[in-house]
N, C-alpha and C positions, 0 to 999 in steps of 0.2 A: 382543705387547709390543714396544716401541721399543729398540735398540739403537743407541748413538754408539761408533763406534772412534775414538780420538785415538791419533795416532802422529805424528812426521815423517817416518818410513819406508812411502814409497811400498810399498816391495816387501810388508810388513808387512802391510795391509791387502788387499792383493791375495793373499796365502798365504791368510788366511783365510778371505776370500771363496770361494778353491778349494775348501779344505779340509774347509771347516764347514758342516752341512744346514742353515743359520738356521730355516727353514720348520719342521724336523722338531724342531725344538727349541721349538718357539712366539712364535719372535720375526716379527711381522706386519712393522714398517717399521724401517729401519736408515739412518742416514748417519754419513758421513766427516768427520774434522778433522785439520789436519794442521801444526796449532801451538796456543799456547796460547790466544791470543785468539781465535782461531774456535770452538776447545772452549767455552770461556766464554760466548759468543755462542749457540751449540747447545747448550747447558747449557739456557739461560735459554729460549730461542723452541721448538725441538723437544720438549724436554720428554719426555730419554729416561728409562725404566725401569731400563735398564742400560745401564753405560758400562766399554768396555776401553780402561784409561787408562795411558799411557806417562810414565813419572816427567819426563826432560829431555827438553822440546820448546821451538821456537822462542818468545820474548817472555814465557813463561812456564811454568815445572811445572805438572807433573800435581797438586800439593800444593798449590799457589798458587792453581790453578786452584778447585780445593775451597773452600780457604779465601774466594776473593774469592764464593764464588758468593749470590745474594742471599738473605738468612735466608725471604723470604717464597716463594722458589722449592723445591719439594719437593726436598732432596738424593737420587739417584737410588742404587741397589744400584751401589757399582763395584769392577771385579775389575784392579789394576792391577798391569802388566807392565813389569820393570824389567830393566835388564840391570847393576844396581849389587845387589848381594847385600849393601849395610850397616844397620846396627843402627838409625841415623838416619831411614832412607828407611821402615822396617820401623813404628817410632816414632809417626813423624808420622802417617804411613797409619792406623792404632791411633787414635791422637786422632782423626781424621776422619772414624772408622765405614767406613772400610773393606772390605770383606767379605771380600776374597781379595787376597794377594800373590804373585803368580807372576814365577820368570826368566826372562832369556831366554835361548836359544832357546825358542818357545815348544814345552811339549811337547800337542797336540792333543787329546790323552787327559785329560790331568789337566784341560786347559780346556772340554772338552765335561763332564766332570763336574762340575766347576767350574759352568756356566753353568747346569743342571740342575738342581743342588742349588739353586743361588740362585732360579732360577726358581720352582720348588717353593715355597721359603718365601717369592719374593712371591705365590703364589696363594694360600696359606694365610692370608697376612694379610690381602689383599683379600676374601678370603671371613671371615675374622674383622671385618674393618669393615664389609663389606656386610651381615652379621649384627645388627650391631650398629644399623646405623642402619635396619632392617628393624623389630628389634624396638621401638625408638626410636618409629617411624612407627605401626606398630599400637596402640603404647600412648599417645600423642599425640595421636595422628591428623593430624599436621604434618609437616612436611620444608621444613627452612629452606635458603637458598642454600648454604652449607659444608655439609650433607648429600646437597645436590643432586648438588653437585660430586662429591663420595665416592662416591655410587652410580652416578652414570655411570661415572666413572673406573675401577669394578669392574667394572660389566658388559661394558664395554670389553678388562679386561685380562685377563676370564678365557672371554673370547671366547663369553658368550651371546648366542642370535641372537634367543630366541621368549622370554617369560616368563610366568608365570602364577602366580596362589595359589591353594591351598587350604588351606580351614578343616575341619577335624575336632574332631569332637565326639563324646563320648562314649569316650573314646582311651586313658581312665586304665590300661588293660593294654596298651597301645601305649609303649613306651621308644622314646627319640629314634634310639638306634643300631639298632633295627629300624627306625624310620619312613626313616629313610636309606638303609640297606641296601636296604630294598624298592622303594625309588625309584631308587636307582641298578643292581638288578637288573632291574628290569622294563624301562628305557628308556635308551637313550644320555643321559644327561642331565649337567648340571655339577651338584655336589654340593649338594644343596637347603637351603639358609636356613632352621633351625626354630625357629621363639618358641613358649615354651608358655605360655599366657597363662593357663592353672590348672593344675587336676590330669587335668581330662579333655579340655581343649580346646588343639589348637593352631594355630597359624596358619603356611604354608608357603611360601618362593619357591622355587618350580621353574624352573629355567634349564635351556634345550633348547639343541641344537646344530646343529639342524635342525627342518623345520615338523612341527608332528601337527597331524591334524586332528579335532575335537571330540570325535566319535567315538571316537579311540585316547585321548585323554587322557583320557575320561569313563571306559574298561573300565582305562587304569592306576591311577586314583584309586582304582576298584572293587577292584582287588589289593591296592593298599594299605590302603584298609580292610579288608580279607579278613585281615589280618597281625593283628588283635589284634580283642579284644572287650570292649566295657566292661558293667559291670553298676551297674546302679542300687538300693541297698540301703535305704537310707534308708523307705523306705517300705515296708511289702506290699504297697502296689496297686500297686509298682511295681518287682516283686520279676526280672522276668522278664528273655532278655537281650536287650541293646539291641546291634542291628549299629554298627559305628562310621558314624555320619554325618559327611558331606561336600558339603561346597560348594566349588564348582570356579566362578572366574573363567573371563573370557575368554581365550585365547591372544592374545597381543600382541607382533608384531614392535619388536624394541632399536632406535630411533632416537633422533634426538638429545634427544625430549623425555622418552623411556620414563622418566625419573626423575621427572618431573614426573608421570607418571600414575599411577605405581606402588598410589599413596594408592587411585585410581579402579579398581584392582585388587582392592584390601585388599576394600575396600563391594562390590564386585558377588562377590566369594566370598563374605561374609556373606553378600547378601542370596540367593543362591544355597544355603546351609548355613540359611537360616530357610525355605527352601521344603519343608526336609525332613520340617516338621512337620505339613505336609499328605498327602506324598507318601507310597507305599509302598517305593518306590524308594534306599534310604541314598544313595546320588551322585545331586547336583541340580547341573547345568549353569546358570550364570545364567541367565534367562530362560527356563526353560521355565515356571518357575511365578512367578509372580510377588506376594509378599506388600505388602500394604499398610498405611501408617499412619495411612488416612485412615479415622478411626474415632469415633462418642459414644457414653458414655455414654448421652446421654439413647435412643440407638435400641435399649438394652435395659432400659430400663425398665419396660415391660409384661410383661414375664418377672419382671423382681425385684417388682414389684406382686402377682405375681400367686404367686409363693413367699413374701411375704409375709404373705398371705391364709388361703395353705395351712396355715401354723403355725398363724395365729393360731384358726383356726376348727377345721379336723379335718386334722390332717398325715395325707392317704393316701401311703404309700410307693408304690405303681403308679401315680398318676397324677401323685406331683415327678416320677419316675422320666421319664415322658412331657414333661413341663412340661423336664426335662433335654433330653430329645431333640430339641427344640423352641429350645432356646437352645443348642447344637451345632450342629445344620441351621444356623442363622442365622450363626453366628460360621465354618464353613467355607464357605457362598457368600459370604460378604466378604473371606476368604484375610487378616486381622488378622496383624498381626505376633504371632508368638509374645508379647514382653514386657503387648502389648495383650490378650491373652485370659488371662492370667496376671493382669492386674487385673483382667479381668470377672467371672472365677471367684473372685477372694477377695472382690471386692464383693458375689458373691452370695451368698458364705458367709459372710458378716458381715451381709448384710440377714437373713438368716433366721436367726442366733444374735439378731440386736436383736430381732426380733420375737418371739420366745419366751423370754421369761424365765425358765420352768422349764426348759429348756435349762441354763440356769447351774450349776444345782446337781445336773443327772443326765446331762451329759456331761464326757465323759473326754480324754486326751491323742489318742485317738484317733483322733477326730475333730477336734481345733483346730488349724488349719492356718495355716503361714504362709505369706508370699512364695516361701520359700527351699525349701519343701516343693516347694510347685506346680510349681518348676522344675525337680524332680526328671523332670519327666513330661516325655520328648523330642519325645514324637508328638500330637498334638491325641486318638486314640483314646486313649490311655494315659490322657491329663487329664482325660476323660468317664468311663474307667472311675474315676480318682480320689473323681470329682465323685458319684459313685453311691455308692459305698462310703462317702463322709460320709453321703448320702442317709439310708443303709440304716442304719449307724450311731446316725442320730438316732431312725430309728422305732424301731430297738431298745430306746435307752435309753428313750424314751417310753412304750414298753409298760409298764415298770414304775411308773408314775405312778400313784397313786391319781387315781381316776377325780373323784373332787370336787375335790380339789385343782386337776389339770389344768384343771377347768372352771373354778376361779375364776381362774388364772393368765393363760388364753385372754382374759377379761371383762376383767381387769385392762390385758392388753396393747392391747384393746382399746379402751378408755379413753385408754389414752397415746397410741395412733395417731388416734386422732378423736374428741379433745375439743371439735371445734367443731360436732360432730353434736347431735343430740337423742337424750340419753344415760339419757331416764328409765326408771324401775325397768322399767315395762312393757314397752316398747319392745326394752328389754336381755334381758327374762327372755325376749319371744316369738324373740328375736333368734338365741339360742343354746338355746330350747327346755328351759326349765324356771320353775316355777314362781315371780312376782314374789318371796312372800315367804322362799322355800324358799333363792332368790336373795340375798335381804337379809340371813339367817342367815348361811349358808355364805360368804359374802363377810365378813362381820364377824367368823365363827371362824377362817378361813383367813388374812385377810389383817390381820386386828389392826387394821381401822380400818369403820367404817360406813362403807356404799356410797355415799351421795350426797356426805358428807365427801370420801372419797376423789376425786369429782369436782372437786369444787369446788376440793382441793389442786392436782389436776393444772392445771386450768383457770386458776386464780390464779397460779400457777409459772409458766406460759407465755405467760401475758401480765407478768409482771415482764420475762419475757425479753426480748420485743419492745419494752417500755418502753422497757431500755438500748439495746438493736441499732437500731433504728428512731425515726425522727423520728414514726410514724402518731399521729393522734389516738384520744383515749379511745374514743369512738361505734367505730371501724373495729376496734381491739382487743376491743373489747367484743365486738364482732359474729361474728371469726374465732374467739373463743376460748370460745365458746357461750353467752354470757350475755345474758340475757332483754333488756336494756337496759344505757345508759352508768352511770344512776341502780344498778340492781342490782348493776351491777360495782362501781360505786367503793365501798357500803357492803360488800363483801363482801372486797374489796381492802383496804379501810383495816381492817378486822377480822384478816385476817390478819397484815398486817404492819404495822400500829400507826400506820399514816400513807395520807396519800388518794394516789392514780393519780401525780397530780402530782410530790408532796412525793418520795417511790420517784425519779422520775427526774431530777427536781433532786439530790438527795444522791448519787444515783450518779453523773451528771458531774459534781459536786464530788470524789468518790473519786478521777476520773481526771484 
């Protein structure tokens, strides 16, 4: 920290130059003034921290001094030394924010703890602002020039040399006065910076005072995760406990840009704390794994094609079970960002609820999963075993299906997935292996509408659809949406809905 002595007495500054360890006290740079207008001047350019200020000095007071100093210049902690013991001097000092009034002579004692104490509460505030715009910055993701300034000016004053973050996860039985404690036990360190950005995750600046090298910082991390243990309830399959996970940033020497980086600190502990979800390891070092969010959709679609199938025809639980393992392999040799495998798993679980309708009415909470569920599951094995146990869940409820039932439910979903096939009675009863008109019954008791009706509904519905969505012509709808001919469609189109192909998508961009 900076130190200004203002006095006119030579001899004054020179006593305490003798007297006083500045060094052991934490004051880095000090200078001299030795009237009013050079104070003033060194107020304004030096830019000290603390100032030992002498009330009557040449051109101008120690009061005056104050007072004239510029409102946009930070006023500094100052401890001033007076040899007038009146109520006046005591007064003004009080309006100014003053911190300390001492006599003189000076007594060395009362002013080294004087300086001490002050000192103290400016690291506490600078660690209360550098807190602040740490958490500022994580929840942002910004740091504007006035916070720039602030977190330099902290890292500066509280003399860190190395910095680093880590993010912890899964930490909910982790309290901040432990995560502190354990870091200030395990390593010489300045008092760590904690945001907790929920109930199980937080986010950490570490300030060293010295170098460590990857190595020690990666086994301190590991102690500190060792201090608490979070569990995961929410779910059964994911009942078990979970170590606290960590992601550790780079080590980064304090220059004059380190506040500008800081942000690039934040991202590489995330992306270091999403590597965990591959690893077996709880503390991931940036870069040793590296996830990615280069990811489609469309590259797992032969997977959900083919659990699609699975419902709709004969659900084996051993071979989703496989058809699982198979879309796991693929999503850990691509290293997907956690949030990205979190939507492939509910997308799968959602194509295989659309594709089985009897699904709707003989499944339970048990199995309906949402976002928030799936993120229960910290480790990519944990979300496989998830992804199994709906598996199994769904064969179970299945079992109980009447068996004709099931089968006309399977024909029906059938139909609404490839109404542009050749959907006749024949074709369907050999399709699914039972008999055309055994087929034609069981479809018209179970499903409360004749079989070929029910095509033609579907078939008719989904080409109104395209009507509105799409500029295509009659012939091309007719064609996708299984109808013999344009001729076949439109009388069968105008029968349903009381108007031809046409007249349907005229009246509906008049609607809009």
């Amino acid at each position: 920290m900076k130190l200004l002595i203002a006095d006119d007495q030579k001899s004054l500054h020179t006593f305490l130059d003798k007297t006083m360890d500045w060094t052991a006290l934490g004051i880095t740079e000090k200078k001299h003034a030795y009237d009013g207008r050079e104070t003033l001047q060194l107020l304004e350019e030096f830019l000290p921290d603390v100032v030992i200020l002498d009330i009557q000095m040449p051109y101008m007071t120690g009061i005056e001094t104050l007072r004239q100093l510029d409102e946009t210049v930070k006023k500094p902690k100052t401890i001033i030394l007076s040899a007038h013991d009146e109520f006046s001097y005591a007064r003004d000092a009080l309006r100014l924010e003053v911190y300390q009034y001492l006599l003189k002579p000076v007594d060395i004692v009362s002013l080294t703890a004087t300086i001490q104490e002050l000192l103290s509460t400016i690291r506490e505030e600078e660690i209360s602002k550098l807190s602040r715009e740490f958490g500022k910055l994580v929840h942002t993701r910004t740091l504007e020039s006035a916070s720039i300034a602030k977190v330099k000016r902290a890292l500066n004053l509280l003399q860190i040399q190395y910095i680093a973050v880590l993010d912890l996860l899964n930490a909910a039985d982790v309290s901040e006065s432990q995560l502190r404690e354990q870091l200030l036990w395990t390593s010489s360190v300045i008092p760590p910076i904690i945001y907790r950005r929920s109930q199980d995750y937080y986010s950490v600046l570490v300030g060293l005072d010295s170098m460590m090298d990857m190595d020690q910082l990666k086994e301190l991390s590991r102690l500190v995760g060792a201090s608490g243990r979070g569990q995961t309830q929410e779910l059964a399959q994911c009942l078990q406990d979970i170590p606290v996970m960590i992601g550790v940033s780079p080590l980064m020497a304090v220059t004059g840009d380190s506040a500008h980086r800081l942000l690039e600190l934040v991202k590489r502990s995330e992306e270091a704390l999403m590597a965990g979800f591959y690893t077996d390891d709880p503390v991931n070092v940036y870069g040793e794994v590296v996830v990615s969010q280069e990811w489609r959709m469309a590259d797992f679609q032969p997977v959900e094609q083919a659990f699609r199938e699975m419902v709709v025809h004969d659900f084996n639980l051993e071979a989703a079970k496989k058809l699982s393992a198979d879309l796991f392999r693929q999503i850990r040799s691509l290293q997907i960002h956690p949030e990205g495998v979190y939507s492939i798993v509910l997308h799968m679980l959602y194509a295989i609820a659309q594709s089985s309708p009897r699904m709707a009415g003989t499944t339970s909470g048990r199995h309906t999963m949402a976002m928030e569920d799936l993120r229960q599951c910290r480790h990519v094995t944990q979300l496989e075993q998830l992804f199994n146990e709906f598996l199994t869940s769904i064969a179970d409820s299945i079992k109980g299906v009447n068996p004709a039932v099931d089968l006309m439910m399977r024909i029906k979903q059938y139909i609404d997935l490839n109404y542009g096939e050749d959907l006749s009675l024949q074709v369907i009863a050999d399709r699914f292996g039972i008999d055309k008109f055994q087929l034609s019954r069981l479809f018209k008791q179970e499903m409360d509408i004749n079989y070929w009706n029910y095509v033609l509904q579907v078939r008719v519905e989904k080409a109104a659809d395209l009507l509105i969505r799409t500029d295509e012509k009659n012939s091309l709808i007719a064609s996708v949406t299984g109808f013999v001919d344009e001729s076949h469609f439109s009388r069968t189109f105008k029968k349903y809905y009381g108007m031809s192909p046409k007249q349907y998508r005229q009246s509906r961009q008049n609607d809009h």
